[in-house]
C-alpha positions, 0 to 999 in steps of 0.5 A: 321802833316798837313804841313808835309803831305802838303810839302811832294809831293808823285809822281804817274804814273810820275805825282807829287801830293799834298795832304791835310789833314782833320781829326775829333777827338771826345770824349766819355763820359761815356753814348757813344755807339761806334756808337755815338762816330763815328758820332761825330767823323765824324760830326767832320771831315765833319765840317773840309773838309766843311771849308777849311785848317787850322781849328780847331773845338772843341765841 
């Protein structure tokens, strides 16, 4: 997904732009609230935007 996103320019206001792609994953367990799963989920997300392209961060 990330390489597609990446090759496919999107063209707006006849100026060609690039985008990336961050995203943070978490899994719940069963004592989880809805909230705790976000803020894992966002820790997750802000520790892939923090380090660049091409990472992966399991906890």
């Amino acid at each position: 997904m990330r390489r597609e996103v990446a090759s496919t320019p999107v063209e707006i206001n006849a100026k060609r732009l690039s985008f990336t792609t961050s995203i943070g994953l978490a899994q719940a367990e069963p004592r989880d609230t809805w909230d705790d799963l976000i803020a894992h989920a966002n820790a997750a997300l802000e520790v892939s935007m923090r380090t660049g392209n091409k990472v992966t961060v399991f906890a």
